[in-house]
C-alpha positions as CSV (number, residue, x, y, z in Angstrom):
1,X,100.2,109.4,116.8
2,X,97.7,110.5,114.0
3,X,94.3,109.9,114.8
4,X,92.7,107.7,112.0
5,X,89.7,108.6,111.9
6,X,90.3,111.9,110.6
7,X,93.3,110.7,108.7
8,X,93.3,111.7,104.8
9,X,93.8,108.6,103.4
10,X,90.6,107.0,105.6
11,X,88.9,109.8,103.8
12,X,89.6,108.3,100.6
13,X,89.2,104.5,101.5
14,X,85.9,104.5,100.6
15,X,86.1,105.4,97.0
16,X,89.2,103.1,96.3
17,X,89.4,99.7,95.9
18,X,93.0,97.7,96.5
19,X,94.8,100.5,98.0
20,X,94.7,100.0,102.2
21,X,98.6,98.6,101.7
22,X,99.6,101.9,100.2
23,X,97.2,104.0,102.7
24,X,98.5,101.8,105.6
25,X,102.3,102.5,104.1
26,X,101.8,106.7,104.3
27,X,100.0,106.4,107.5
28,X,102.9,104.6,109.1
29,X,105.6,107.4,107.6
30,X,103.2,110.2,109.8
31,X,102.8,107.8,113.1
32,X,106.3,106.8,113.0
33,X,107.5,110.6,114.1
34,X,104.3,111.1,116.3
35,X,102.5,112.5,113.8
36,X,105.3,114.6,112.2
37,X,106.0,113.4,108.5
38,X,108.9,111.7,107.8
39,X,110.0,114.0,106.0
40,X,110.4,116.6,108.2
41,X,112.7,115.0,110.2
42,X,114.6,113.5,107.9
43,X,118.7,114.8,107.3
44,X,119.1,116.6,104.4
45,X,122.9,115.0,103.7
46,X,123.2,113.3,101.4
47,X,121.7,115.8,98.9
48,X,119.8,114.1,96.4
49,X,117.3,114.7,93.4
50,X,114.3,112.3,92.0
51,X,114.1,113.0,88.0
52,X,111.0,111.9,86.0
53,X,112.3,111.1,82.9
54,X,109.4,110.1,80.7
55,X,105.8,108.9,81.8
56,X,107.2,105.6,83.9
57,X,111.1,106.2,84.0
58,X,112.4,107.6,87.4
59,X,115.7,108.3,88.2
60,X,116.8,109.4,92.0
61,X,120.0,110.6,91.9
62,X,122.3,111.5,95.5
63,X,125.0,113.9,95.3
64,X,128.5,111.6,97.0
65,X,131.2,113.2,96.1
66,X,134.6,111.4,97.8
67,X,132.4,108.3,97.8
68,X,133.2,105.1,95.8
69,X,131.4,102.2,94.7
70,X,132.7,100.3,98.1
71,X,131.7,102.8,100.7
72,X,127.7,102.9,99.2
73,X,125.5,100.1,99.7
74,X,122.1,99.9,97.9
75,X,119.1,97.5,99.2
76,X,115.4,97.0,98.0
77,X,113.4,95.0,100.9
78,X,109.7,95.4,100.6
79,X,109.2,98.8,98.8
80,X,111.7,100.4,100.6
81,X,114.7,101.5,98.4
82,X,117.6,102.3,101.2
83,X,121.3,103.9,100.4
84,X,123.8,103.7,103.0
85,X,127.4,104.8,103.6
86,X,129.7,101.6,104.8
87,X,132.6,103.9,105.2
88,X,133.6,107.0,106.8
89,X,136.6,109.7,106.3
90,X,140.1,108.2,108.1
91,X,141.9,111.4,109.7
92,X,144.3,113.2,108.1
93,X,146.1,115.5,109.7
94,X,147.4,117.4,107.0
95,X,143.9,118.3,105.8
96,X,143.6,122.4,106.6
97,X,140.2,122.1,105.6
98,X,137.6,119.9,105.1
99,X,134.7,120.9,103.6
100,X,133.3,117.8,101.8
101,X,132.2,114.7,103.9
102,X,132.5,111.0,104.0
103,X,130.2,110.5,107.0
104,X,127.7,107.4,107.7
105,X,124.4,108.1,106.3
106,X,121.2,106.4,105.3
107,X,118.4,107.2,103.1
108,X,115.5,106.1,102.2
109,X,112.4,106.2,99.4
110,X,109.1,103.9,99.7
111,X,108.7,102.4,96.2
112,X,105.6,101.3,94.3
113,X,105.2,97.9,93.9
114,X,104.9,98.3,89.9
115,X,108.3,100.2,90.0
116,X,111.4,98.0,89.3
117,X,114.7,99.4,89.7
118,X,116.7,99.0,86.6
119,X,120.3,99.9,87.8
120,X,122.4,102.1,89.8
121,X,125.6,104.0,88.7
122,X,128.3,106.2,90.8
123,X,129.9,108.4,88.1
124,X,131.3,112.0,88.8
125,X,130.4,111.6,92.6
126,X,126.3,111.4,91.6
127,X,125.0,108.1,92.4
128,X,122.1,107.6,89.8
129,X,119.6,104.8,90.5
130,X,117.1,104.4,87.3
131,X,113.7,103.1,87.5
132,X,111.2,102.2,85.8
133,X,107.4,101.8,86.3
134,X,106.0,98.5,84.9
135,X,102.7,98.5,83.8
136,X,100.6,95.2,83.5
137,X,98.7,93.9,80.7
138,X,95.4,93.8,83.1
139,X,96.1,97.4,84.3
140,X,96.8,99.1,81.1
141,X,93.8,100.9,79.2
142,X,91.1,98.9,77.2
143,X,87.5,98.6,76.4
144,X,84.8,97.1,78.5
145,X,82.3,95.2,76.5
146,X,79.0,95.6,77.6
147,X,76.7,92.5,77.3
């Protein structure tokens, strides 16, 4: 368990103003593993990439090849997107080798609340979801008049 007091992101709650949810979030990721990032003990199948494709568009894309739309279920419940295999690989006996996978898997990526996810699609075996970051009218830049 991290000890909060000489956690980072006390270190910066006093010079920020409406962000303990998203300090509270990243502290949980390092006490969940005692300590240990998340991601550090996270498995590294399936293989995935997150692109930035302009200043607010994301896309995260997963490498599934032998995967179909059936055997992947995607799920947003409070800021956590989550993939997960349904499926796994029947035996086949005549198989001499297998080197690609269908095994049960589930990953995970904590999303900003101003982030909507726009779509997902499984073509060629990459699973793309896109993403984009929403700005509101009170948060985008303007000019404070001074009285």
């Amino acid at each position: 368990m991290t000890n909060k007091a000489y956690s980072i992101f006390n270190q910066l709650r006093p010079i920020t103003v409406g962000y303990d949810d998203v300090f509270d979030r990243f502290e949980s990721m390092f006490d969940e593993f005692g300590g240990t990032p998340r991601l550090a003990t996270m498995s590294n199948f399936p293989f995935y990439n997150i692109v930035k494709q302009d200043k607010n568009k994301y896309d995260i894309q997963i490498a599934l090849a032998g995967y179909n739309k059936k055997d992947i279920e995607v799920t947003l419940e409070e800021g956590i997107l989550t993939v997960k295999s349904l499926t796994k690989d029947k035996e086949n006996k005549d198989m001499i080798h297998k080197g690609i996978t269908k095994k049960y898997f589930t990953k995970s990526f904590t999303v900003a609340e101003d982030v909507e996810i726009k779509g997902a699609e499984l073509k060629d075996g990459l699973l793309t979801i896109s993403m984009e970051r929403i700005i509101p009218e009170h948060m985008k830049a303007r000019t404070i008049d001074i009285k």
